[in-house]
C-alpha positions, 0 to 999 in steps of 0.5 A: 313128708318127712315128718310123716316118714320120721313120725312113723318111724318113731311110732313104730319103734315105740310100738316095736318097743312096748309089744316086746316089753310086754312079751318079755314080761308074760315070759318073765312071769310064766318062768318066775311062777314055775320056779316058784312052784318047784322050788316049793319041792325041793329040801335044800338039806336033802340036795347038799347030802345027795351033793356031797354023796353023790348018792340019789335019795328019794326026795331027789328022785321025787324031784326029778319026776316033779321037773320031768312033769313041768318039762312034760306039760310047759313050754319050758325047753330046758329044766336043770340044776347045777352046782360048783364042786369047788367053791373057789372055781366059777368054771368048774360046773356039774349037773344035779339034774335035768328034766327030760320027758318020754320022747327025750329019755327014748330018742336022746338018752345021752342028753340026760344028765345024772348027779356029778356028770360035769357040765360040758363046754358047749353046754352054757357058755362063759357068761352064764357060768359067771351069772350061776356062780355069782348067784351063789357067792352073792350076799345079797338077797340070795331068794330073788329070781334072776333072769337073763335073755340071750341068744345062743346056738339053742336059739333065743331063750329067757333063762330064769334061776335062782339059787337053793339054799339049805336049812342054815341059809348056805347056797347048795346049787342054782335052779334054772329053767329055759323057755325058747323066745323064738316067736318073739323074733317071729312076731316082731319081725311081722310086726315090723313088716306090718308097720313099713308097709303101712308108712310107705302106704302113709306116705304114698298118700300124704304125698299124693295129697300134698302135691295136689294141695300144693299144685292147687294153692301154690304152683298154679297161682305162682305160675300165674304171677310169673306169667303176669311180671313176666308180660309186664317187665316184656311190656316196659321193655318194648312200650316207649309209653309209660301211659301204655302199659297194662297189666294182668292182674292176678286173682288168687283166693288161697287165703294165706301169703300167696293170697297176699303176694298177688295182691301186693304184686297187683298193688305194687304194679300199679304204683310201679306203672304210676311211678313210671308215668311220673317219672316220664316227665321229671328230669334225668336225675329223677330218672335215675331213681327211677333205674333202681326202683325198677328193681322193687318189682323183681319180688322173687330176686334177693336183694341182700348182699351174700357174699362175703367178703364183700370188697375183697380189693378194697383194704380200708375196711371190712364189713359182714352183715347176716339176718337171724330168720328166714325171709318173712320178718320184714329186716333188712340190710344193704351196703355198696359203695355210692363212690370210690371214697364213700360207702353206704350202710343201711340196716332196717325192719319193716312191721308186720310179717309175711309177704306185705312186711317183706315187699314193703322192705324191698320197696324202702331198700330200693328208694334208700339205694336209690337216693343214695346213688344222687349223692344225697345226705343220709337226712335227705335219704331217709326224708325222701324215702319217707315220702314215697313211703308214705303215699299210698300206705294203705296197710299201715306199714312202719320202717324203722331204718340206720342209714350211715355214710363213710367217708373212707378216707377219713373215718367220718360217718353222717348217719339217721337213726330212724326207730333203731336201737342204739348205735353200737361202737367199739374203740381200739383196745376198749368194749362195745358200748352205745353211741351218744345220738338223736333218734329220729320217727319211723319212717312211712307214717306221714310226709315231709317229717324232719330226720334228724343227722348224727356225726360219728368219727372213726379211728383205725381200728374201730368197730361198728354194730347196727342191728334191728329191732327184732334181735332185740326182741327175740324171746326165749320159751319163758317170754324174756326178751333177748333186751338191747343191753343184753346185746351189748354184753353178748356182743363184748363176750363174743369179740373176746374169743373171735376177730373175725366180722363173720365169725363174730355175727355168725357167734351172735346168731347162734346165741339167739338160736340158743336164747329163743330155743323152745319158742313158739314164736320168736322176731327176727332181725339183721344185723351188720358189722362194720371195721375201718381199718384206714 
């Protein structure tokens, strides 16, 4: 809707614009060809004797009769010629004449001006005396005819003029004609009440027909599926059984996301309720699992830590994480404390895009906070995670994921890199550069893989970056990518100028935005960074 509003806008500006344009243009030639044609009578020598006399000949006689004629039988308001008695004094101006017609000579004599009757104070202001003047003094090309718009207490006028030269080339006086401009300002005015009228008319139908289309595509099915989650999570609340649970599925043939997240949430539902009935008869410690992957099927909540800082009582370290897009890309971050001296981090991307990307990274953060919770080992996170991944992956979906353990006493970090880029670390005193480590397979691609772990020791002071593989890939309007080791030299410029964790992240998007700005389409991704600070 607002792009309809600010299209209009703009197409009615151009049009405003071009319809002017082209009005001024018939004005500017209809003075240019009378100018033209009167200054074919005049004799420039003949002017400059009548000046210095101050005495009529005929041949001025004659052009007064010819300028009274044009008056007569043209739209022009005003036909005059002027000259300056004293060459050094631009405020000094007389008339040699004024056109008048019949009507004017009868009813406002005192109008007409004769040779030598100075010109008055109201009769041209500051600015037009300047252009008269200047017209004359300039060496330039002397024979060009000038014009000026300007709106004055006459009304909204064109003046064209030009000087008249004599036989040796030398300015004598300036030749000007008014024409009134005022319909002009009538006609945009229409014009412009025209074009408004037709964007609120624009307007009020493309957003009627957008609220039908989205009531019809999107409010109706999301309400369905919220009624659906809403008597299943009801169900889990009140059905002891597990076995008993049943749910609604949703059909919705909208053919796009919303198509999508009905089928995934029957789908997600489904392994939910199975999930649950296994989960039955497992013991406490799988129950524990169970509590926080009951937060996968809140698909409508945020998963993500927002709010920054993030622990603001604890004083060992500092940490800030942001994504680069939209939701919709799959990329993921997390951190939370599994205990008062362990912190977890994760920073992850699923493939694909749309809902199913965005549900399968859901469903991956929640297992990893989930084993984390148990106390395992980042290899035994990611392995265990793998494996619930991989069941029942029927779209094919990948998970590349960093999930690393700080012991925040000490500085040691135990971490997998499964398909991330290259870990990132910054030295007190010294430059981000990458870490030396074994990278493991994606995860959700088969059961039972092997991941392998990496040790990292943090001293006070150091830095930790993690980000996903879509910063990397990010592409500008010629298709270069933004590339992992241009991150790194990105990354090092940044930190000269910020301290901050947030402001450096927040330094980082903005050069991806400025990077991939133009591009049609574009990956995205998150990133975390991390200071231990002892």
């Amino acid at each position: 809707m607002v792009f309809t509003a600010v299209l209009s806008v703009m197409m009615g500006w151009l049009g405003y614009r071009s319809y002017s344009n082209s009005l001024l243009e018939r004005y500017q030639v209809y003075v240019d060809s009378f100018i033209k044609i009167a200054m074919s009578e005049i004799d420039g020598d003949d002017l400059r004797a009548c000046i210095d006399t101050l005495q009529e000949s005929e041949g001025l006689k004659r052009l007064q009769l010819t300028l009274n004629t044009f008056k007569e039988r043209s739209e022009m308001q005003f036909i005059y010629m002027v000259y300056f008695p004293d060459g050094n004094d631009p405020t000094r101006m007389n008339y040699v004449l004024n056109a008048f017609t019949e009507q004017e000579f009868l009813e406002e004599p005192e109008t007409i001006n004769s040779l030598g009757d100075p010109v008055g104070e109201g009769d041209f202001d500051e600015n037009m005396r300047r252009l008269f003047y200047n017209s004359l003094m300039d060496d330039s090309d002397k024979t060009a005819i000038r014009f000026l718009v300007n709106d004055s207490e006459f009304g909204y006028m064109m003046t064209g003029y030009v000087p008249v030269l004599d036989a040796a080339g030398r300015p004598v006086c300036v030749l000007a004609m008014d024409v009134s401009m005022d319909q002009i300002k009538e006609n945009m005015r229409s014009y412009l009440m025209t074009v408004a009228i037709g964007a609120v008319a624009l307007l009020a139908v493309f957003l009627l027909i957008f609220i039908t289309i989205m009531n019809r595509s999107v409010v109706q099915p999301i309400m369905s599926l919220a009624r659906s989650a809403q008597h299943f999570v009801r169900q889990t609340n009140e059905v002891e059984d597990p076995s008993q649970l049943s749910f609604q599925e949703v059909a919705v043939q909208t053919r796009d996301e919303i198509e999508l997240l009905a089928n995934s949430l029957n789908h997600m539902t489904r392994e939910i309720k199975n999930y649950m009935v296994n989960l039955a008869a497992m013991s406490a410690e799988r129950e524990r699992i169970g509590a926080e992957l009951d937060l996968a099927k809140q698909i409508q909540s945020n998963i993500f830590p927002t709010v920054f800082p993030a622990f603001p009582n604890r004083t060992e370290f500092d940490i800030y994480a942001n994504r680069t897009t939209l939701v919709g890309d799959g990329s993921f971050y997390d951190f939370f404390l599994i205990d008062r001296h362990r912190l977890c981090l994760v920073v992850g991307e699923a493939s694909g895009k749309g809902i199913p990307a965005t549900m399968f990274a859901v469903l991956a953060a929640a297992n990893i906070r989930s084993f984390a919770r148990l106390g395992y080992q980042p290899y035994r996170i990611v392995l265990e995670t793998n494996n619930q991944l991989s069941q029942n992956n029927t779209e094919g979906l990948t998970v590349s994921v960093f999930v690393g353990i700080v012991d925040l006493r000490t500085g040691e970090m135990d971490y997998v890199n499964a398909g991330m880029p290259t870990t990132l670390v910054k030295r007190a005193g010294a430059a981000f550069e990458e870490v030396n480590e074994v990278t493991s397979f994606v995860l959700a691609n088969m059961e039972n893989v092997n991941f392998q772990q990496n040790r990292l020791e943090l001293m006070q002071g150091d830095m930790l970056m993690v980000y996903s593989a879509g910063v990397a890939r990010t592409k500008n309007k010629d298709g270069d990518e933004f590339s992992e080791p241009y991150v790194t030299i990105q990354l090092n410029e940044t930190i000269k100028r910020e301290y901050e964790l947030e402001k450096i992240l927040e330094g980082m998007k903005e050069t991806l935005i400025e990077f991939s700005s133009g591009a049609e389409h574009t990956a995205g991704g998150a990133m975390l960074i991390f200071r231990f600070l002892g």
